[in-house]
C-alpha positions in Angstrom: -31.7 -42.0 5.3 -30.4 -40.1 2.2 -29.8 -41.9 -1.3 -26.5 -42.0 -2.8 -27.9 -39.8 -5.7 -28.5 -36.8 -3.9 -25.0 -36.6 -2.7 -22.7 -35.1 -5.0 -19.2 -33.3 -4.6 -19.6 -29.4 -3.9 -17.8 -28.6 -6.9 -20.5 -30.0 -9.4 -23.1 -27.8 -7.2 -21.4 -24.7 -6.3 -18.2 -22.5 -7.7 -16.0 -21.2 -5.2 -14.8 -17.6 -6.2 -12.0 -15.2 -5.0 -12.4 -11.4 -4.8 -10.0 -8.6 -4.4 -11.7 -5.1 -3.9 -9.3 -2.2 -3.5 -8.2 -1.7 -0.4 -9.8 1.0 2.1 -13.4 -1.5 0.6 -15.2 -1.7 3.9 -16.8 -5.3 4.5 -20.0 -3.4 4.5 -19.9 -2.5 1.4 -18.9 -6.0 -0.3 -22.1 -7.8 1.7 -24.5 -5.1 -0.6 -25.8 -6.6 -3.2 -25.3 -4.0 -5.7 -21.9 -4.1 -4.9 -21.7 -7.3 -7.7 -24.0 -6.0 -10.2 -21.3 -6.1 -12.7 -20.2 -9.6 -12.5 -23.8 -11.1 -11.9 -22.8 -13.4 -15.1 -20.3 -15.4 -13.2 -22.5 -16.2 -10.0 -25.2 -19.1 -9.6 -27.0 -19.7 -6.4 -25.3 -21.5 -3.6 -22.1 -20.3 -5.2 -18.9 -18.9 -2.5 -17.1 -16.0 -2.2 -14.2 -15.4 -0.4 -13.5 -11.9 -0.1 -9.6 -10.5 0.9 -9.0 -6.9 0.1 -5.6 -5.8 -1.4 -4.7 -4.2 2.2 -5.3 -8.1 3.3 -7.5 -6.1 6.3 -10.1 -8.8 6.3 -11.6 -12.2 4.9 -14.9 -12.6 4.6 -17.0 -15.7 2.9 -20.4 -14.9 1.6 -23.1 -17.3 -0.1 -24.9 -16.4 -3.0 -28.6 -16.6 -2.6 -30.0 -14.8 -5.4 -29.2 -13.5 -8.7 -30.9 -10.9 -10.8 -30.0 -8.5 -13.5 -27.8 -6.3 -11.8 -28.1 -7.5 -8.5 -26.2 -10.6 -6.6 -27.7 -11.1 -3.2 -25.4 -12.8 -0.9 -25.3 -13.6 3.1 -22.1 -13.9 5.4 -21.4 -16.6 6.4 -18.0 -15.7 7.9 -15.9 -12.6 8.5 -12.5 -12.8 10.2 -10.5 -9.1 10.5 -7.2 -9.7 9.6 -5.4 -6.3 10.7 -6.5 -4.4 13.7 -7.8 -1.4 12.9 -4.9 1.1 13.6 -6.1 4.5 14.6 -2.6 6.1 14.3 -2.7 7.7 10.6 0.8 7.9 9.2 2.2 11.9 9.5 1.0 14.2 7.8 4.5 16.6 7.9 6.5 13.7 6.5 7.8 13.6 3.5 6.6 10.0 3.1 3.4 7.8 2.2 2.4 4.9 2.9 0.0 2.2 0.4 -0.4 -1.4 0.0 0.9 -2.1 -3.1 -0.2 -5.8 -3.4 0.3 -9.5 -2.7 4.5 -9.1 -3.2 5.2 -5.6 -2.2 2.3 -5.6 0.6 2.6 -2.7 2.2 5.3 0.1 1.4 6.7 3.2 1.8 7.1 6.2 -0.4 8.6 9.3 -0.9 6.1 12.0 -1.8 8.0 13.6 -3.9 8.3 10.9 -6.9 6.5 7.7 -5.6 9.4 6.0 -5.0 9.3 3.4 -3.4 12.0 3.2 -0.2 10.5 0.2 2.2 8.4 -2.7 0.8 6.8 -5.6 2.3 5.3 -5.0 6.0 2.9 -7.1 6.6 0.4 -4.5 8.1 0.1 -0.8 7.8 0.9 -0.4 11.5 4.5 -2.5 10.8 5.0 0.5 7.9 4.2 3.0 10.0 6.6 2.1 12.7 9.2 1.2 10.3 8.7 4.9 8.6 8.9 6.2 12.3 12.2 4.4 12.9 13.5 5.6 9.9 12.7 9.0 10.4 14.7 9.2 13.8 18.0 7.4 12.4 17.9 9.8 9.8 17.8 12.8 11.4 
């Protein structure tokens, strides 16, 4: 039977931390533990990450087991892929581009030519892609 003492609420134990890598960051690479080596000062053991890349591709929660100088180790303890991968990469003779331009304007479409921005806000870079494609027919 455990004593009231050693129960406590998680947050006077652990932190719970959010982290936004660029997008295209594979999950491989955030589960390295060099990955964190510049941010080792905000991490204690048994502290959380919850890991959502700007393209919102995938969450994944690590734990934080260990941390040195310039090292954070960390083990997963969940990973859920939020978009499919798509396979179809956008056209390469348009005269558009695609890019997640983060949490408002998600993902968007641009003209090469000056970056403007002409569609905003699919939810997925397959939704962009076949909003560019639809575009491109009614506009011919």
């Amino acid at each position: 039977m455990i004593v009231p003492n050693r129960v406590k609420e998680a947050s006077y134990v652990r932190n719970i931390f959010s982290a936004t890598p660029e997008q295209g960051t594979p999950i491989e690479t955030v589960v390295k533990s060099d990955y964190w080596a510049h941010a080792t000062r905000l991490f204690h053991v048994l502290d959380h990450i919850e890991v959502v890349p700007e393209d919102g591709a995938y969450y994944v929660e690590l734990l934080v087991t260990h941390v040195g100088k310039n090292f954070v180790r960390v083990v997963e303890l969940r990973r859920t892929v939020l978009e499919e991968p798509f396979t179809t990469d956008e056209p390469t003779d348009s005269a558009y581009t695609l890019g997640h331009r983060g949490a408002i304007k998600l993902w968007c479409v641009m003209r090469k030519s000056d970056k403007q921005i002409i569609h905003e806000g699919s939810l997925t870079k397959k939704e962009a892609i076949q909003w560019l494609n639809e575009f491109e027919l009614t506009s011919r």
